[in-house]
C-alpha positions as CSV (number, residue, x, y, z in Angstrom):
1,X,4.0,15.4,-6.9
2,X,6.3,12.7,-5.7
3,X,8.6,10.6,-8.2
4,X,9.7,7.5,-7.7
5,X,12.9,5.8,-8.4
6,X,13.2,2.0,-9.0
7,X,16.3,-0.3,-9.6
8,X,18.1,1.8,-7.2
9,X,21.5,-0.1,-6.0
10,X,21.0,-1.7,-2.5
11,X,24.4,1.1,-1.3
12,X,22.4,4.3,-2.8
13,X,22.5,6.6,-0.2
14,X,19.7,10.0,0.6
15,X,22.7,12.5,-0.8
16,X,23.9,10.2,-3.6
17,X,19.6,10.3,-4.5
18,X,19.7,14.1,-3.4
19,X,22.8,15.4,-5.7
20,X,21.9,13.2,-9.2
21,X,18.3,14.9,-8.8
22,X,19.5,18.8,-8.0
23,X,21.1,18.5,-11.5
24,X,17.1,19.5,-12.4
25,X,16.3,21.4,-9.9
26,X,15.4,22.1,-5.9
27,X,15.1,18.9,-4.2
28,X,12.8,18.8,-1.1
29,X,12.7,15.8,0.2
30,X,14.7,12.2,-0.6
31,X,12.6,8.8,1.2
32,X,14.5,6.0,0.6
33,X,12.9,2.8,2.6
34,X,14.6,0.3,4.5
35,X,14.2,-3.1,5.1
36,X,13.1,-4.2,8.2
37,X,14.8,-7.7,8.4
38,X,18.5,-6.1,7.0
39,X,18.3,-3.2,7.7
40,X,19.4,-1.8,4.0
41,X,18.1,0.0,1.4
42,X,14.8,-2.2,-0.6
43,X,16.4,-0.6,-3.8
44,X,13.4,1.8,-4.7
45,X,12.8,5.4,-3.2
46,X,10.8,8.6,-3.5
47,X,12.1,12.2,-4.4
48,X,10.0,15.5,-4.3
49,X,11.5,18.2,-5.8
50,X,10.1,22.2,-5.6
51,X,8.4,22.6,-8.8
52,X,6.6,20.4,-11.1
53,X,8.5,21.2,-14.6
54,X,12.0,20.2,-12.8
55,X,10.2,17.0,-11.7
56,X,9.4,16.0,-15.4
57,X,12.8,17.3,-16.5
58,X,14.3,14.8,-14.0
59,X,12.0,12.4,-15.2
60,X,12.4,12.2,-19.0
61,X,16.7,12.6,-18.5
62,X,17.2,9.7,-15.6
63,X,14.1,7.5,-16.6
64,X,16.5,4.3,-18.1
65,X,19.7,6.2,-17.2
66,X,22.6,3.9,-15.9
67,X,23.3,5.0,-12.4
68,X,25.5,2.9,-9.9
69,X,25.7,-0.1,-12.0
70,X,21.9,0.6,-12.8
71,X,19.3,1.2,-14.6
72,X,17.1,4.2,-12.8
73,X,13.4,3.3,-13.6
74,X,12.1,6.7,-13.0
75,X,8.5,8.3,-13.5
76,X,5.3,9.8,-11.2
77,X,4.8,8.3,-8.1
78,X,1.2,6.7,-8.1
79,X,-0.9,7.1,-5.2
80,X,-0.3,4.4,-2.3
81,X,-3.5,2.2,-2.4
82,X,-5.1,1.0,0.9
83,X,-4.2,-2.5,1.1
84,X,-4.8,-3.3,4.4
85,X,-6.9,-6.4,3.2
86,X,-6.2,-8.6,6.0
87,X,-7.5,-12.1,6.3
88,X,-9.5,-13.2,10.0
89,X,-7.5,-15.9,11.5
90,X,-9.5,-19.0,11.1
91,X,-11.0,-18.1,8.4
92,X,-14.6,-18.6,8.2
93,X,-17.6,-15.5,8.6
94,X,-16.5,-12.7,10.7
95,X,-19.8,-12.8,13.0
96,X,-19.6,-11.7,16.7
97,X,-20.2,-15.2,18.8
98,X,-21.7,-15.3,21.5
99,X,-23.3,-18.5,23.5
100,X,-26.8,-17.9,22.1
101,X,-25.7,-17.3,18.0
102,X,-26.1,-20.6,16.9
């Protein structure tokens, strides 16, 4: 299970993330994504700690918790949905053309 962590201040760091959630338990892995345009943190990340009952421990203390000026929205990571959607430039039917398909 993954946990995410909203609200996050935009100077959160992967140790600062790392050390609030080792209060709970073993911490695996700390994502924290960046912004492409500035380069800084988008003020969410993702934590996975070792075993599931430290995850919800984490959960129920730090969900609402004030945390660098902050407050942590904190619960289960939901599954990324496949979004890739995308629009056809132009518009229109997405048929193949060709100089008889009129």
């Amino acid at each position: 299970m993954s946990i995410y962590v909203g609200n996050l201040s935009y100077d959160v760091t992967q140790e600062d993330l790392n050390a609030v959630f080792a209060e709970y338990g073993q911490v695996t892995r700390v994502h924290l994504p960046i912004d492409r345009e500035t380069g800084r943190v988008r003020g969410f990340g993702f934590v996975e700690m070792v075993n599931e009952e430290d995850e919800e421990k984490a959960i129920e203390a730090l969900d609402g918790a004030s945390w660098m000026g902050r407050d942590m929205r904190v619960n289960k990571a939901k599954p990324r949905e496949n979004n890739k959607g995308g629009g056809s430039y132009g518009g229109g039917n997405n048929r193949k053309f060709s100089r008889n398909n009129y």
